[in-house]
KOLKOL-847153 format. One record per atom (N, C-alpha, C): x, y, z. Coordinates in steps of 0.2 Angstrom, whole numbers, plus 5000, padded with zeros to 4 digits. Last residue first. Example, Ala and Ser with C-alpha at 12.3 -4.5 7.8 and 13.67 -1.06 7.14 Angstrom:
506449895035 506849955036 506450005039 506649725039 506249785039 506649845039 
***
This chain:
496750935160 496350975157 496351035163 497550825159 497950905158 497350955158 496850725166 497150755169 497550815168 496450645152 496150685157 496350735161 497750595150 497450645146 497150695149 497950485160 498250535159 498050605156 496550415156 496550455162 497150485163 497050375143 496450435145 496450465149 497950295147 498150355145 497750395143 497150185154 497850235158 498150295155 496450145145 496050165151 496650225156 496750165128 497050125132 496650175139 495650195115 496150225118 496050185126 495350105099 495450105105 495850155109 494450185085 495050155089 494850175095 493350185068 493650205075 494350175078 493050115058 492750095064 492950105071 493550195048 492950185046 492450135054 494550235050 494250295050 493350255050 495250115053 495150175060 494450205058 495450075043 494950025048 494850085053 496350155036 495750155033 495250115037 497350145045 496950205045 496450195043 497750015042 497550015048 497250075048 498250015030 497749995030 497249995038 499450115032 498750145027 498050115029 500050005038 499950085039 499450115037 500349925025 499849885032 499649965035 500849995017 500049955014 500149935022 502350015018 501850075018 501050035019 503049885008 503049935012 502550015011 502049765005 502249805000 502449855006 502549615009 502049645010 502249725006 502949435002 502949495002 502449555004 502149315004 502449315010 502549425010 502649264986 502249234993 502549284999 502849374976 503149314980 502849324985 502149464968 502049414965 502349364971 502349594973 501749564976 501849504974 503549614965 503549624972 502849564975 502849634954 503449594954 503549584962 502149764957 501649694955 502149644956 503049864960 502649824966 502449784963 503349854947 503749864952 503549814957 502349934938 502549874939 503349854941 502250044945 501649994948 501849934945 503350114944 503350094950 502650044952 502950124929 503550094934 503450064939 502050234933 501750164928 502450094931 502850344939 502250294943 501850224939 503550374927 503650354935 503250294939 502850434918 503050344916 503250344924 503950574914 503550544915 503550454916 505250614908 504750654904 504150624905 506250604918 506150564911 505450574908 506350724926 506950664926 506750614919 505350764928 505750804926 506350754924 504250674933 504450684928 504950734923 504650684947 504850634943 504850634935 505250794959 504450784952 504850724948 505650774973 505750764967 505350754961 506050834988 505450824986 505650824978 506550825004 506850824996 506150784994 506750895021 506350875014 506450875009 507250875038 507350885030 506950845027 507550955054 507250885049 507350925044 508250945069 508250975063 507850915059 507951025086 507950965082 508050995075 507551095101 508051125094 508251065088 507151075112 507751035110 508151065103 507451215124 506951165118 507451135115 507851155139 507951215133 507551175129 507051085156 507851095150 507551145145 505950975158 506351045159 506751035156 504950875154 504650955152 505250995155 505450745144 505450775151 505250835149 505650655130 505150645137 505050675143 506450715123 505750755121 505250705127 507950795131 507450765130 506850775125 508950905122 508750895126 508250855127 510350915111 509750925111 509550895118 511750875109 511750945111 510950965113 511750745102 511950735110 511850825114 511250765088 510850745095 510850745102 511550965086 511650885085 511050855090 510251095084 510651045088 510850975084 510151175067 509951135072 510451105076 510551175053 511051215058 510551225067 510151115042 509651145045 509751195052 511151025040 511051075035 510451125039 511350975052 511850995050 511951035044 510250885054 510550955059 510950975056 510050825042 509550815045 509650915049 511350755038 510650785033 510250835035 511950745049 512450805044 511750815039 511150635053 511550695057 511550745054 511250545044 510750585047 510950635049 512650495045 512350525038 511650575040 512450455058 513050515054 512850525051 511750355055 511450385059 511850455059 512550275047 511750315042 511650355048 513250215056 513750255052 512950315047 512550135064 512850175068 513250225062 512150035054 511650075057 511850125059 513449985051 512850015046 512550045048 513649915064 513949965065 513650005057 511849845063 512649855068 513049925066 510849855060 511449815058 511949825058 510249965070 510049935067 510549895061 510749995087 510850025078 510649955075 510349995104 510549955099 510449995090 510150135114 510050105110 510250035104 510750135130 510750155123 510350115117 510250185146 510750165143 510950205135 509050225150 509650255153 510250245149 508150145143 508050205142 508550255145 508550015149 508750025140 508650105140 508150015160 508750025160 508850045153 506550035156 506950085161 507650065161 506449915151 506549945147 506750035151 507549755153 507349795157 507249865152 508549675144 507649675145 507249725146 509749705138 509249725142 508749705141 511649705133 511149705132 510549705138 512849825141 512649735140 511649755140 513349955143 513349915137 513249855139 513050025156 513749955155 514049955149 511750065153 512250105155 513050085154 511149935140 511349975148 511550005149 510549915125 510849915130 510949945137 509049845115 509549905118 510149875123 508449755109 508249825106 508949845109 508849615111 509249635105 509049695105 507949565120 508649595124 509049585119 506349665121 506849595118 507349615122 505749695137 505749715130 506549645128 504149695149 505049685146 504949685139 503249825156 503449775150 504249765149 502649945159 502749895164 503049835162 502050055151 501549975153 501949935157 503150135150 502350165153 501950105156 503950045143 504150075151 503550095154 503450025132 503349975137 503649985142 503550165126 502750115130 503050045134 505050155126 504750205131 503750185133 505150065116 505350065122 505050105127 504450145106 504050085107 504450045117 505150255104 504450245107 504150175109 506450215098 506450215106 505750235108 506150095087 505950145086 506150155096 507549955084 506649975083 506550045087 508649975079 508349915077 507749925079 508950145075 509050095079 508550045076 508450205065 509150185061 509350145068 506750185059 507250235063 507750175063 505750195046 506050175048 506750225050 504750185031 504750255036 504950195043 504150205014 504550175018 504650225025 502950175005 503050245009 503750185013 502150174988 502450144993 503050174998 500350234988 501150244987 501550194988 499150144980 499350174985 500150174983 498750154963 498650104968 499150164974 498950214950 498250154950 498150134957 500450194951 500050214947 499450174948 501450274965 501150214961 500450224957 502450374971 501950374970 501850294964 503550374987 503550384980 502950334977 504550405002 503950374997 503850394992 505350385017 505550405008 504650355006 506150445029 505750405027 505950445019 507250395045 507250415037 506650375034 507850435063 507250405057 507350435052 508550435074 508750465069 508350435061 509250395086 509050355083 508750375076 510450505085 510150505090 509450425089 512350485095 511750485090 511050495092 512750465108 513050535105 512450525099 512950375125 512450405117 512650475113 514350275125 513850325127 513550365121 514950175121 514550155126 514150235127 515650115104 515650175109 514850145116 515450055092 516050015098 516150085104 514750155084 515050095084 515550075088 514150305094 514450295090 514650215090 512450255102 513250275104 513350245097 510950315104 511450265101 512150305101 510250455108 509950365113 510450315109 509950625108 510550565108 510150475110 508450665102 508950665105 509450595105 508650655082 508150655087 508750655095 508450715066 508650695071 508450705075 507850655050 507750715054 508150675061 507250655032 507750635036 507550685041 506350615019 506350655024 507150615028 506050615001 506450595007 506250645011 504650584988 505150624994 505350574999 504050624973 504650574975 504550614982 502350664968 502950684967 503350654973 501050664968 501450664962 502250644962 500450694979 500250724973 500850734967 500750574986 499950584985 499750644977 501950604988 502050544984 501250574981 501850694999 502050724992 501650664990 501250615010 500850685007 501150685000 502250515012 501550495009 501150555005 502950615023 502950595013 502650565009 501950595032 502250675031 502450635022 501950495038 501350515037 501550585031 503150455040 502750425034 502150455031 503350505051 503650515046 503350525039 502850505067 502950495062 502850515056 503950645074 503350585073 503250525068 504950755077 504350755070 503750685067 505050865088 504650775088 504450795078 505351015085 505250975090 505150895086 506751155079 505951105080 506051075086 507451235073 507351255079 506551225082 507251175055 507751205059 507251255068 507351125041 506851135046 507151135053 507451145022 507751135029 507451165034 506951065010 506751105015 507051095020 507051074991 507451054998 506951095003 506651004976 506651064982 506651034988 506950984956 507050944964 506950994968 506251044949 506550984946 506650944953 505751174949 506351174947 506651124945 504251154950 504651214945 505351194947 503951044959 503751054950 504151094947 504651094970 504851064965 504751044960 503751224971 504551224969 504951154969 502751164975 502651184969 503451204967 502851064986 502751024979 502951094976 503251154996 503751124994 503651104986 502051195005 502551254997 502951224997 501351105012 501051155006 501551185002 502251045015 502051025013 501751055007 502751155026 503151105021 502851065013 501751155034 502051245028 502351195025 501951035042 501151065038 501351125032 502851065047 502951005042 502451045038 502651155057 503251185053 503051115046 501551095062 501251175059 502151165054 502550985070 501950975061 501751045060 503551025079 503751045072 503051005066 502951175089 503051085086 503051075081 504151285091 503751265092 503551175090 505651355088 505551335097 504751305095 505451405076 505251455082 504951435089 505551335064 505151295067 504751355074 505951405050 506151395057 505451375061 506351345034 505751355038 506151345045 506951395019 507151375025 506651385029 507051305001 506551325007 506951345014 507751294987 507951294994 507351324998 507851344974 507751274976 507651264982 508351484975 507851424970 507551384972 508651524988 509051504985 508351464980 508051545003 508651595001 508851544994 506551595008 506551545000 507351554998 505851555025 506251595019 506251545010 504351545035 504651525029 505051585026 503951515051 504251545047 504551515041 502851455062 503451425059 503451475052 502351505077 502151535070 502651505066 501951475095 502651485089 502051475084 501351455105 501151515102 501551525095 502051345112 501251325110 500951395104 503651305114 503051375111 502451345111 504151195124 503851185118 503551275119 504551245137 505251195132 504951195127 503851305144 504051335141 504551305136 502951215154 503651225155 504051275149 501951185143 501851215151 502451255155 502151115134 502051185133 502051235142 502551005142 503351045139 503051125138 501550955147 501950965151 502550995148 501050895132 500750975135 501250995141 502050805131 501850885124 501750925129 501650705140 502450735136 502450825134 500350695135 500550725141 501250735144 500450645121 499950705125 500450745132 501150535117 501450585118 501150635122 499950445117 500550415124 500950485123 499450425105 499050475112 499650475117 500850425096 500350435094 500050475102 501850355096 502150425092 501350455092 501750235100 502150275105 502650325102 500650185091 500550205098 501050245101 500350165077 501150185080 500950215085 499450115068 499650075072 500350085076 498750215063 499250195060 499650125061 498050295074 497450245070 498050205064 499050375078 498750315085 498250265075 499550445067 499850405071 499650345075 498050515067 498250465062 499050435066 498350595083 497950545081 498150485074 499550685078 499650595083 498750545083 499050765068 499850695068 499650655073 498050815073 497850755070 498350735067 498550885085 498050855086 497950805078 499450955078 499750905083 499150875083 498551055069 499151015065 499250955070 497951125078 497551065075 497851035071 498751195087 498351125091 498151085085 498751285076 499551225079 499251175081 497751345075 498051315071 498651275073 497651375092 497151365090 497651295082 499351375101 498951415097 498351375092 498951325118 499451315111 498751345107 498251335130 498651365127 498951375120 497551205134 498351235136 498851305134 496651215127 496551235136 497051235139 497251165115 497151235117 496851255124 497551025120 498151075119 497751145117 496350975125 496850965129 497251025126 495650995110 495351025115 496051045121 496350885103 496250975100 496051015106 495850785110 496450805109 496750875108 494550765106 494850775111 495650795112 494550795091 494150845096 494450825103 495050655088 495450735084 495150785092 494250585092 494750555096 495150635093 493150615084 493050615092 493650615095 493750565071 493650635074 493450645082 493950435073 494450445072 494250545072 492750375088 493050385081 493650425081 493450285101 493150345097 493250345091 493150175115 493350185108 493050255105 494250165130 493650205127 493750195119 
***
């Protein structure tokens, strides 16, 4: 079915309040996974629907939770997510992080007792927009085993960062520390598809095709044991200041039973001019022109962006199989 990019918001919005989830919550999750879907990240996008609702149902997700904000320290946000889905906790993020970074120089946001923070990009694109530097780090359930280990203790544990350019779109970096995203494994479980046999491994450790064996098994790290060592680094950024589950402690985000998983995410959000009285973004445009200048190069962030801007202006595809999933939460 093709809908616009609000057609495609109203239904979805619809699905999670005939569920139950709080009016304002439904409309933060309703329009992370749609831009998701019109970004070209299907398996952060409509394919979660019936993940989500099936956990509000079971109680593993709040649909009623209210993400709380502390301020214990200048610089320091703490937002408890309260068991619910973590974009309402990103959405407060957003809002009150820029101005305690303007005022201080740099501000933190630790995001604690959450859920799926999706895609990423979408979420520090927002500072970059108004002005200002940000990392996100956040951890996800276990799917990568420590370097020369066979069972999952990491979780594949995505970091994103963007920062603003002058005259022109941000440049948004937003990549998970396995060699490709476990959503993208998990649609081709949905679809019935084999997958390279460099994404993952088997229960055994021996690389996979098979993407129901990859989803039991582990994940491949993304340059090997490098990958396996940032994905520690996440850990301790991500859960470990936000006093969130590790990976291996959290619980699915594909199955509706078990505890909530309790995920952690983080924001560092940097005024740049505090750093050199300005000129950031003039930089950063001649940056990317130097970038541009070699054949081949694509500026990180610009194809994402560019796919929304095709969405908004001619809609998207929603695949026959997960309408009629959708359908069915109603």
């Amino acid at each position: 079915m093709h809908l616009s990019l609000t057609e495609a918001e109203t239904l979805v919005l619809g699905i999670f309040e005939d569920n139950g989830v709080l009016p304002s919550a439904a409309v933060s999750v309703a329009r992370a996974l749609v831009q998701s879907e019109a970004a070209g990240q299907s398996g952060h996008g409509f394919r979660r629907v019936p993940a989500y609702i099936k956990q509000v149902r079971t109680g593993k997700v709040d649909g009623a939770a209210t993400p709380q904000l502390t301020r214990p320290r200048p610089a320091v946000l703490s937002i408890d997510a309260a068991h619910g889905f973590a974009y309402p906790a990103l959405d407060l993020a957003v809002t009150e992080l820029p101005a305690v970074a303007r005022e201080q120089g740099i501000a933190f946001a630790a995001i604690g007792r959450s859920h799926h923070a999706g895609v990423m990009a979408l979420t520090v694109e927002r500072f970059a927009e108004q002005g200002l530097i940000a990392m996100m780090f956040a951890n996800v359930p276990a799917a990568m085993a420590p370097w020369g280990g066979k069972s999952p203790l990491f979780g594949t544990n995505p970091i994103a960062f963007a920062v603003p350019v002058a005259d022109a779109d941000a440049l948004v970096i937003d990549l998970a520390l396995s060699k490709v995203a476990r959503g993208k494994v998990m649609e081709a479980n949905q679809k019935g598809k084999a997958i390279p046999d460099d994404w993952a491994f088997d229960i055994d450790g021996n690389p996979t095709t098979d993407a129901a064996a990859a989803l039991k098994g582990t994940m491949a790290p993304s340059g090997g044991a490098k990958g396996a060592a940032l994905a520690l680094m996440v850990e301790v950024l991500s859960a470990g200041l936000a006093g969130a589950n590790f990976s291996y402690e959290a619980s699915s985000l594909f199955e509706e039973n078990g505890p909530p998983p309790e995920l952690g995410h983080t924001i560092i959000a940097i005024d740049p001019d505090a750093a050199n009285g300005g000129g950031t973004s003039m930089r950063m445009a001649s940056l990317a022109e130097e970038m541009a200048k070699q054949d081949g190069v694509r500026l990180p962030g610009r194809r994402g962006r560019g796919l929304r801007a095709d969405a908004l202006a001619n809609g998207i595809e929603i695949e026959d199989d997960v309408l009629k999933a959708i359908d069915a939460l109603r």
